[in-house]
C-alpha positions as MATLAB code, in Angstrom:
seq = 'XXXXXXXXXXXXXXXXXXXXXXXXXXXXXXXXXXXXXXXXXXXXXXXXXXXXXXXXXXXXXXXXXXXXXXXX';
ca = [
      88.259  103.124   80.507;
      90.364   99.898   80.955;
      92.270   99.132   83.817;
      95.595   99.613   81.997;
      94.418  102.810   80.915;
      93.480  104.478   84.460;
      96.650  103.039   85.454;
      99.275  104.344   83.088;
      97.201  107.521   83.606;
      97.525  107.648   87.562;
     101.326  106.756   87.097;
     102.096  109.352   84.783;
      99.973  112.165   86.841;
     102.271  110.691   89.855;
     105.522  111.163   88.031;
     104.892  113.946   85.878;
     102.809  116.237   87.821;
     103.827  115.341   91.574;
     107.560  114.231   91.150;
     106.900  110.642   92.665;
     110.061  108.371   92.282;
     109.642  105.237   90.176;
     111.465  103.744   93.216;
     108.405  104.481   95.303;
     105.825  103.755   92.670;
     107.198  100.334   92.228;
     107.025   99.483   95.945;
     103.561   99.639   96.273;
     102.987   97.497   92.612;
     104.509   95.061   94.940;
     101.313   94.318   96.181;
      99.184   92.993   93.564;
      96.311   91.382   95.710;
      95.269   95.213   96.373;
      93.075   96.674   94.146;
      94.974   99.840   92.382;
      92.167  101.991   93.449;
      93.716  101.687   97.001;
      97.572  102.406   95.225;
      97.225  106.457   96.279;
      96.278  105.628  100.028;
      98.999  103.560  100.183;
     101.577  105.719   98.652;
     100.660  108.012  101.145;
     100.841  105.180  104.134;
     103.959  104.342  103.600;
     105.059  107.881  103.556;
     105.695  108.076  100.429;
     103.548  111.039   99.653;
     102.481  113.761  101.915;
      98.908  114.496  103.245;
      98.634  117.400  100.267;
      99.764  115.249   97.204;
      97.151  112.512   98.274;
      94.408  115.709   98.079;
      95.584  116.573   94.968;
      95.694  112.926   93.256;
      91.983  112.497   94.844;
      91.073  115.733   93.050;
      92.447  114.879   89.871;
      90.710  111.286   90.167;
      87.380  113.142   90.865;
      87.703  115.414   87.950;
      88.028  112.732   86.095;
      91.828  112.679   85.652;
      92.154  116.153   83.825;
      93.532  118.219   86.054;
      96.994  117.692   83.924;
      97.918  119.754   80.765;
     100.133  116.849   80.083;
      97.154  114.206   80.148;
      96.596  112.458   76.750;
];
């Protein structure tokens, strides 16, 4: 899987299954010189995110992004 795939993936879970703002997603693209594998611990840092969504976005990275009905 490409980069650009894993990422529209992980934004779309984040928006579509979790209700994460755009607003919020796009502050943390602000930093680029992190790799995006870090982009759910710092959602989460911020306080963007509680303690619970980051469990469930590390679950649905370690099933291998499935976890969605509304994955393509």
């Amino acid at each position: 899987m490409s980069p650009l795939d894993y990422n529209q993936k992980l934004i779309r879970f984040l928006q579509q299954e979790l209700d994460i703002p755009a607003e919020s997603i796009a502050l943390v693209e602000r930093h680029p010189e992190l790799p995006y594998s870090s982009f759910p611990m710092l959602l989460w840092r911020y306080g963007l995110i509680t303690i619970a969504q980051l469990e469930r976005i590390f679950d649905w990275l370690d099933n291998g992004f499935s976890n969605s009905a509304r994955d393509f």
